[in-house]
py3Dmol code that shows the C-alpha trace and the ligand (Angstrom):
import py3Dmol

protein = """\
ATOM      1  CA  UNK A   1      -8.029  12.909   5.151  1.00  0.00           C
ATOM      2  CA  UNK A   2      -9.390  12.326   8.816  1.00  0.00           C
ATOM      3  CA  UNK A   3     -13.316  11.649   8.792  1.00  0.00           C
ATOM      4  CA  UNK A   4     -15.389  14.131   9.611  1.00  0.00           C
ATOM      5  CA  UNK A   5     -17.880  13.914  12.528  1.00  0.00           C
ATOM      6  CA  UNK A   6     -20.335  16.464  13.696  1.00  0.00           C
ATOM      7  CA  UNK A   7     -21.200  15.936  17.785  1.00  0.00           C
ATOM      8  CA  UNK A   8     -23.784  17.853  19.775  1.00  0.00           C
ATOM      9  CA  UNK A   9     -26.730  17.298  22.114  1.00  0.00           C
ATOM     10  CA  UNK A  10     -29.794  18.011  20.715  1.00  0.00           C
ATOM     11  CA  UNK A  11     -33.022  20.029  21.645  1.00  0.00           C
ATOM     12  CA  UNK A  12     -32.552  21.929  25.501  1.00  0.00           C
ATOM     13  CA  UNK A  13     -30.785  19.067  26.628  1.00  0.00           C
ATOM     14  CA  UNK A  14     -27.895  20.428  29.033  1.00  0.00           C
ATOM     15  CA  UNK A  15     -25.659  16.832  29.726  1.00  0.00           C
ATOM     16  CA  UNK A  16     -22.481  17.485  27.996  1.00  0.00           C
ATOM     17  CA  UNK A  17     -20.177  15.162  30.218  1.00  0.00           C
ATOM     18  CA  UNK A  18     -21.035  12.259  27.720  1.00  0.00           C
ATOM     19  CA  UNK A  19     -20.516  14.020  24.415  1.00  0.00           C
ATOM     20  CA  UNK A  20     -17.344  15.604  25.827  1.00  0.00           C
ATOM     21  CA  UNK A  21     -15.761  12.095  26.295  1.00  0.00           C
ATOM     22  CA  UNK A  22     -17.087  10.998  22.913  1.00  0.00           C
ATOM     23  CA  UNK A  23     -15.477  13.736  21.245  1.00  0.00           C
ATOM     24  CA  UNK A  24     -11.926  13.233  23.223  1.00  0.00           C
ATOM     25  CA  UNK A  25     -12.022   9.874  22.472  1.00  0.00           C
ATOM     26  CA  UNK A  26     -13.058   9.978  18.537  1.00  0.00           C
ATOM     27  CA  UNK A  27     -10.411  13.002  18.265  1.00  0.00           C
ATOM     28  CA  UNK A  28      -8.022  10.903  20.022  1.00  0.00           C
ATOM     29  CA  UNK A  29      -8.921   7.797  17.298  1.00  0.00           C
ATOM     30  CA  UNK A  30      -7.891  10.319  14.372  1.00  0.00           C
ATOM     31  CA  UNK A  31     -11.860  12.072  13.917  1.00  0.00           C
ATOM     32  CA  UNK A  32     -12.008  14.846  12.972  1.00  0.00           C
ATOM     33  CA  UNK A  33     -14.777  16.203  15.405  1.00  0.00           C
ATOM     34  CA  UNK A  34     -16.992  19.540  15.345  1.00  0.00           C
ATOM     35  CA  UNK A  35     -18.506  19.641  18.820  1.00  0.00           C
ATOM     36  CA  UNK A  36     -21.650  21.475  18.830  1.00  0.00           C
ATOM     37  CA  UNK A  37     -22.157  21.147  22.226  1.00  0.00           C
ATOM     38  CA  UNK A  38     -25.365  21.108  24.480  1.00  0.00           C
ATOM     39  CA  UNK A  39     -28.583  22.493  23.548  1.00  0.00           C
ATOM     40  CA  UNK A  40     -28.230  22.478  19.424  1.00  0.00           C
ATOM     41  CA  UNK A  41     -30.841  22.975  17.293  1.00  0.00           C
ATOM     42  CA  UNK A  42     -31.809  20.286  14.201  1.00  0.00           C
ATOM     43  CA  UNK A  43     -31.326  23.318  11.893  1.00  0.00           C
ATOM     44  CA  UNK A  44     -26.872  24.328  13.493  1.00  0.00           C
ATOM     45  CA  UNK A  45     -26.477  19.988  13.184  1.00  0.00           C
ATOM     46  CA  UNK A  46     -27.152  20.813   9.326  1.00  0.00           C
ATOM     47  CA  UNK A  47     -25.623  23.636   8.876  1.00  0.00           C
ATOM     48  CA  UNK A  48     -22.878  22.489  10.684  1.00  0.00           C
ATOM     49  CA  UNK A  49     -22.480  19.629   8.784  1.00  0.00           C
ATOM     50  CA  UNK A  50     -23.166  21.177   5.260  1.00  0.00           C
ATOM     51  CA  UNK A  51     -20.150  23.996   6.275  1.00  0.00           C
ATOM     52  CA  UNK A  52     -17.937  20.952   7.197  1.00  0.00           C
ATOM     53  CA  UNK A  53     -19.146  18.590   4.139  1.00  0.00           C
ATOM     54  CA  UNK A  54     -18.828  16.658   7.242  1.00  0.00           C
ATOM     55  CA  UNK A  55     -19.441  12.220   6.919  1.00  0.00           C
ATOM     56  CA  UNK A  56     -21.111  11.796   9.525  1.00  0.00           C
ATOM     57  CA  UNK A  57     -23.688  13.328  12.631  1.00  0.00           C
ATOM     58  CA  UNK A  58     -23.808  11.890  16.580  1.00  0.00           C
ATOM     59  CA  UNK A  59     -26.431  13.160  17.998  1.00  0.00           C
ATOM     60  CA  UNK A  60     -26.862  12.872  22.017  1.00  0.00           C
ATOM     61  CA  UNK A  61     -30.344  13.472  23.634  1.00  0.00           C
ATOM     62  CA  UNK A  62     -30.192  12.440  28.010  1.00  0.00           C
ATOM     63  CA  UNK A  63     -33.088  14.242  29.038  1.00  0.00           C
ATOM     64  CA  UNK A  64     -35.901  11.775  27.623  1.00  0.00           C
ATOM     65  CA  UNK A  65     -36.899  14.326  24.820  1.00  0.00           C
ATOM     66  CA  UNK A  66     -34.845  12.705  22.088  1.00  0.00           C
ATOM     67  CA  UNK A  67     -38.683  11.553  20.168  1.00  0.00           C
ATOM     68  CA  UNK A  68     -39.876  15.334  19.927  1.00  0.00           C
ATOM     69  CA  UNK A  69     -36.419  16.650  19.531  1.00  0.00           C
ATOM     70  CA  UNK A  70     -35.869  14.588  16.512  1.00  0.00           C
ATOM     71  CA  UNK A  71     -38.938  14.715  14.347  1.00  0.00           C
ATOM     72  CA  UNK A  72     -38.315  15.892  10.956  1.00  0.00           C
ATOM     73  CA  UNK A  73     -34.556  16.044  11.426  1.00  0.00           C
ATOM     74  CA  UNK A  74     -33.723  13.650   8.531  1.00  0.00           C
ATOM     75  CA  UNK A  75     -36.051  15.505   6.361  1.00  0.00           C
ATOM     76  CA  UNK A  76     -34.325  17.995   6.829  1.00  0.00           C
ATOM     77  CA  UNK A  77     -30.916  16.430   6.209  1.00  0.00           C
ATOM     78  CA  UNK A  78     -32.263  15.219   3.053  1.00  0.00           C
ATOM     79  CA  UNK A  79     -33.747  18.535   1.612  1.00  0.00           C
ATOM     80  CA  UNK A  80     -29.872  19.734   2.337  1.00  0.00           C
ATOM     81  CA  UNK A  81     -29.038  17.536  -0.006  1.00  0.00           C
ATOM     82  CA  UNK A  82     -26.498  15.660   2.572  1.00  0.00           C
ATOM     83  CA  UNK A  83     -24.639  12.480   1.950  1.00  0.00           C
ATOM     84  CA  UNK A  84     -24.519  11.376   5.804  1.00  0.00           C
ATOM     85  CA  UNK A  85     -24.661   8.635   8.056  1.00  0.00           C
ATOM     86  CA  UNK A  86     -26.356   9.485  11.100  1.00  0.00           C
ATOM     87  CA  UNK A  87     -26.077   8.110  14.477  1.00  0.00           C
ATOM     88  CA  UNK A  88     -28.106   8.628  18.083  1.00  0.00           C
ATOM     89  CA  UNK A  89     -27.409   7.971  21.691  1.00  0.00           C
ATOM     90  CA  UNK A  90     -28.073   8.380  25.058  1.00  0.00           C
ATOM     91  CA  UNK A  91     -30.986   8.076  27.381  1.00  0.00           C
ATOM     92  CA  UNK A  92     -33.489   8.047  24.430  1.00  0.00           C
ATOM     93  CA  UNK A  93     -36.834   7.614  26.272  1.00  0.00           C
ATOM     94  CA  UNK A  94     -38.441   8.964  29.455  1.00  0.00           C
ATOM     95  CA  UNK A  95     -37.883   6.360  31.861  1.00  0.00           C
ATOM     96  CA  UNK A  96     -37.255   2.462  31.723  1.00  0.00           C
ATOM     97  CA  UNK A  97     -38.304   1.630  28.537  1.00  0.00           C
ATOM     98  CA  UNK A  98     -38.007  -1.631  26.052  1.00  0.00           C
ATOM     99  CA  UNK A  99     -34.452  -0.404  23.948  1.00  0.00           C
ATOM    100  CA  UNK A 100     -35.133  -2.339  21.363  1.00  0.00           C
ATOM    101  CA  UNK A 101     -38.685  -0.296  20.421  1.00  0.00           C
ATOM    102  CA  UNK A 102     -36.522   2.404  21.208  1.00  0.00           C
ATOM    103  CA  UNK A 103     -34.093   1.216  18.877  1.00  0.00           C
ATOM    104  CA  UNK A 104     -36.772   0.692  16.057  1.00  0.00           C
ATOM    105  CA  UNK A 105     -38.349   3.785  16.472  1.00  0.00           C
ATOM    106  CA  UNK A 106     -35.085   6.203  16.022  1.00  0.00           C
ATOM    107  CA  UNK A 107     -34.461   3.479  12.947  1.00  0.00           C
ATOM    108  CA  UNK A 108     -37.934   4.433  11.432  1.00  0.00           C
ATOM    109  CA  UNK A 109     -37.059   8.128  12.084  1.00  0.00           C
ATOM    110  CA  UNK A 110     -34.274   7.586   9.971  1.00  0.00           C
ATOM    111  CA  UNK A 111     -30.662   6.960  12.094  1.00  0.00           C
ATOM    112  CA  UNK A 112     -28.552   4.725  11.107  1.00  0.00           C
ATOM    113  CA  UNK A 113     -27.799   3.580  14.340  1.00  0.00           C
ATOM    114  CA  UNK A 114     -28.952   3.755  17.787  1.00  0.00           C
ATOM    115  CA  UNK A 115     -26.893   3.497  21.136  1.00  0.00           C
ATOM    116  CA  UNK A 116     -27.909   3.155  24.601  1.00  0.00           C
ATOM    117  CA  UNK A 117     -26.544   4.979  27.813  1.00  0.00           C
ATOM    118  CA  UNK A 118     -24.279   1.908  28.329  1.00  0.00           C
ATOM    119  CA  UNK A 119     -22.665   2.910  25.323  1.00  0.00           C
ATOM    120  CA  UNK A 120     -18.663   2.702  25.776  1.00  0.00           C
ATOM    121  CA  UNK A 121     -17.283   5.279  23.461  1.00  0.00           C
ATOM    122  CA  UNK A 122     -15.403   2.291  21.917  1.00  0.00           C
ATOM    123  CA  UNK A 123     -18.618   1.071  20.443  1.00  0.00           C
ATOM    124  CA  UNK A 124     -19.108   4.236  18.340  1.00  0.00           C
ATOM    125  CA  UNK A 125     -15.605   4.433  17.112  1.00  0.00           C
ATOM    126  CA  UNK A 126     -15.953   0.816  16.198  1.00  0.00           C
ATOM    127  CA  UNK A 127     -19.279   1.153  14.114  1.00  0.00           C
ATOM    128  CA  UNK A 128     -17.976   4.533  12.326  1.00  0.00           C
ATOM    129  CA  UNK A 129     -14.782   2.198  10.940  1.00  0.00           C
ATOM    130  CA  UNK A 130     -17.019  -0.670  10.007  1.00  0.00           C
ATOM    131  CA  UNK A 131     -19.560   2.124   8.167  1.00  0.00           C
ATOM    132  CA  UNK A 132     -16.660   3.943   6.313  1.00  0.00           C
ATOM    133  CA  UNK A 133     -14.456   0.665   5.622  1.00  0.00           C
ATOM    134  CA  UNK A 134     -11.888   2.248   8.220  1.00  0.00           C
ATOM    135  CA  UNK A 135      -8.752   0.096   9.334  1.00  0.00           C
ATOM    136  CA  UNK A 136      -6.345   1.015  12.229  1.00  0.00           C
ATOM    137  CA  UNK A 137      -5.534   4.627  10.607  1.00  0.00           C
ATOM    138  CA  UNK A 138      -7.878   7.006   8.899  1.00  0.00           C
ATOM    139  CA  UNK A 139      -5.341   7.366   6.102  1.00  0.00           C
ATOM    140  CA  UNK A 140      -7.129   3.978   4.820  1.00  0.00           C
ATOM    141  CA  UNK A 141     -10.542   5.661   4.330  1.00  0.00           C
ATOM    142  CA  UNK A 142     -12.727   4.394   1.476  1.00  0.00           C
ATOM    143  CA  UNK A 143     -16.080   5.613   1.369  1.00  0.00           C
ATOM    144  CA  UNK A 144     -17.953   2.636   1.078  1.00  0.00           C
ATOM    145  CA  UNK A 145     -20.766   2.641   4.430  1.00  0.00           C
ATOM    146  CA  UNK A 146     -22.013  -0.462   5.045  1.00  0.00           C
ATOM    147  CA  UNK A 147     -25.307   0.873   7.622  1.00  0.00           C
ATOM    148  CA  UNK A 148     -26.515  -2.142   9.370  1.00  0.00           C
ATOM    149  CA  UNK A 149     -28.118  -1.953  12.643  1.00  0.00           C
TER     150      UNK A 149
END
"""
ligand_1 = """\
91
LIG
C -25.253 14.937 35.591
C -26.735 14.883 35.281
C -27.398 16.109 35.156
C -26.698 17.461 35.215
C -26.061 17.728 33.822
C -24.801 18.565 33.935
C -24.186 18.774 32.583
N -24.056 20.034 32.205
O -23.863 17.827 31.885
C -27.877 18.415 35.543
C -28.023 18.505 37.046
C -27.815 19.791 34.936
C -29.061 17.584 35.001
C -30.265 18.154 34.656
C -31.377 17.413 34.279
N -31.464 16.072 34.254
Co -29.932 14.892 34.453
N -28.683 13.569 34.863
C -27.412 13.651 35.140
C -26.853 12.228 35.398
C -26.781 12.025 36.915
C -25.520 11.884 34.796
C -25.363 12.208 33.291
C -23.910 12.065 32.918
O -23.181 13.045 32.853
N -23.450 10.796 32.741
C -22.062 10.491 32.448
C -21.830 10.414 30.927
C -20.383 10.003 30.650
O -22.671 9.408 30.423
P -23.798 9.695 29.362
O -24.212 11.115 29.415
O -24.843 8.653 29.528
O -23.071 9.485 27.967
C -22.518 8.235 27.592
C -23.517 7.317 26.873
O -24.873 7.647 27.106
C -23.155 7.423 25.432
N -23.771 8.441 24.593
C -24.388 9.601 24.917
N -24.768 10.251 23.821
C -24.377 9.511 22.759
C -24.499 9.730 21.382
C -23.988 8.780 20.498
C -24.131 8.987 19.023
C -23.334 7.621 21.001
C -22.772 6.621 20.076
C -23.225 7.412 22.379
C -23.735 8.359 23.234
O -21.764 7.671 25.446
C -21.439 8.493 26.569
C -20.044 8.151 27.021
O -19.969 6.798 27.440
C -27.984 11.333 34.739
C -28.212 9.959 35.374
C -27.195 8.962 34.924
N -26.618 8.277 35.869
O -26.942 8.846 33.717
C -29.209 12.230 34.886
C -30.337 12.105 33.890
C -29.789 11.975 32.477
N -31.022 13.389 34.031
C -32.297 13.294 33.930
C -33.217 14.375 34.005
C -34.697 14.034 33.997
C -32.770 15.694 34.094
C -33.645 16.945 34.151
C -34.832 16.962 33.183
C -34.109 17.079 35.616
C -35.071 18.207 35.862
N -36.312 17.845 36.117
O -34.668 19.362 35.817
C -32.644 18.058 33.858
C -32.564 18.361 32.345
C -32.063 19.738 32.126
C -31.766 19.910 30.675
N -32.265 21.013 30.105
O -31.081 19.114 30.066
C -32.744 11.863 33.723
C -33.245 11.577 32.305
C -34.428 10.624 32.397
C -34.881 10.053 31.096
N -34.231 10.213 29.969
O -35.847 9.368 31.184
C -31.487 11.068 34.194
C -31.298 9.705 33.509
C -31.639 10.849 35.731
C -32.773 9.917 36.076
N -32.487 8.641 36.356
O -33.898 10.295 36.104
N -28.742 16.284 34.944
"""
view = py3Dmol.view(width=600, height=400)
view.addModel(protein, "pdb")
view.setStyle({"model": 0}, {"cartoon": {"style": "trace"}})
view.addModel(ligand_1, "xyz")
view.setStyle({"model": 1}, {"stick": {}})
view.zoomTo()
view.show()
């Protein structure tokens, strides 16, 4: 069975160009992806996964709102009672900023990785295999994540 991926840009961010080539190109890696879309609230990523029993989250945040936007969301997660790996990306802070504080501080919040807005799509697809011991074909799925970085 295809892994499951929940996709959507969070908070009353509008970009969508960068989450619609995400989801083309996990879909076209064998993902099964539920795009949420722009403008998603913490609470339709949840349900959305918990309706899905979905493996794992992407969120996208562009407009430099990403900090706010995501307070409390794996709280939230967790008093769902979901067994998720969770990922963020995008233009996480207002301006030039020092990625690697931004990278620690979306860590501390909880995601199990964090991407910048050089991110090639290839990069995610590559980190959800290595989390979820995938090979060349998801019919070689084992659910054994390995979160690093
Ligand atoms: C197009 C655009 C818009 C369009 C969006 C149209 C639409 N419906 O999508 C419009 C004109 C509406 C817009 C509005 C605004 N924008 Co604008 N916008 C852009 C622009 C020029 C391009 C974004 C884009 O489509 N890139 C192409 C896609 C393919 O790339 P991407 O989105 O970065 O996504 C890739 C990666 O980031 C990564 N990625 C993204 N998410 C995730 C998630 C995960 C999990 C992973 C692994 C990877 C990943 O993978 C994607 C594919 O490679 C950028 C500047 C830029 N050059 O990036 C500014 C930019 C994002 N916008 C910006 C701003 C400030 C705004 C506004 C607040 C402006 C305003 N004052 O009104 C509003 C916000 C409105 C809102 N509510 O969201 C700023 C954000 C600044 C910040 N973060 O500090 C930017 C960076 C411009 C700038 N230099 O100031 N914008």
């Amino acid at each position: 069975m295809a892994t499951k991926v929940i996709l959507g840009v969070i908070g009353s961010d509008a970009h969508v160009v960068g989450i619609t080539i995400l989801e083309q190109a996990l879909s076209a890696s064998g993902f099964d992806v539920v795009n949420l879309g722009m403008q998603t609230s913490q609470e339709e990523f949840v349900e959305a996964a918990a309706a899905h029993d979905a493996e794992a989250i992407l969120v996208s945040s562009l407009y430099g709102h990403a900090k706010q936007d995501c307070e409390g969301f794996h709280e939230r997660i967790e008093e769902a009672d979901l067994d998720v790996v969770t990922y963020i990306g995008g233009n996480l802070a207002v301006g030039q900023d020092d990625f690697a504080e931004t990278r620690a501080f979306f860590r501390e919040l909880g995601f199990d990785r964090v991407f910048d807005s050089k991110t090639d799509p290839e990069e995610a697809i590559a980190a959800l295999r290595a989390d979820f011991d995938l090979h060349s074909s998801e019919d070689e799925r084992e659910r054994t994540p390995s979160l690093s970085a």
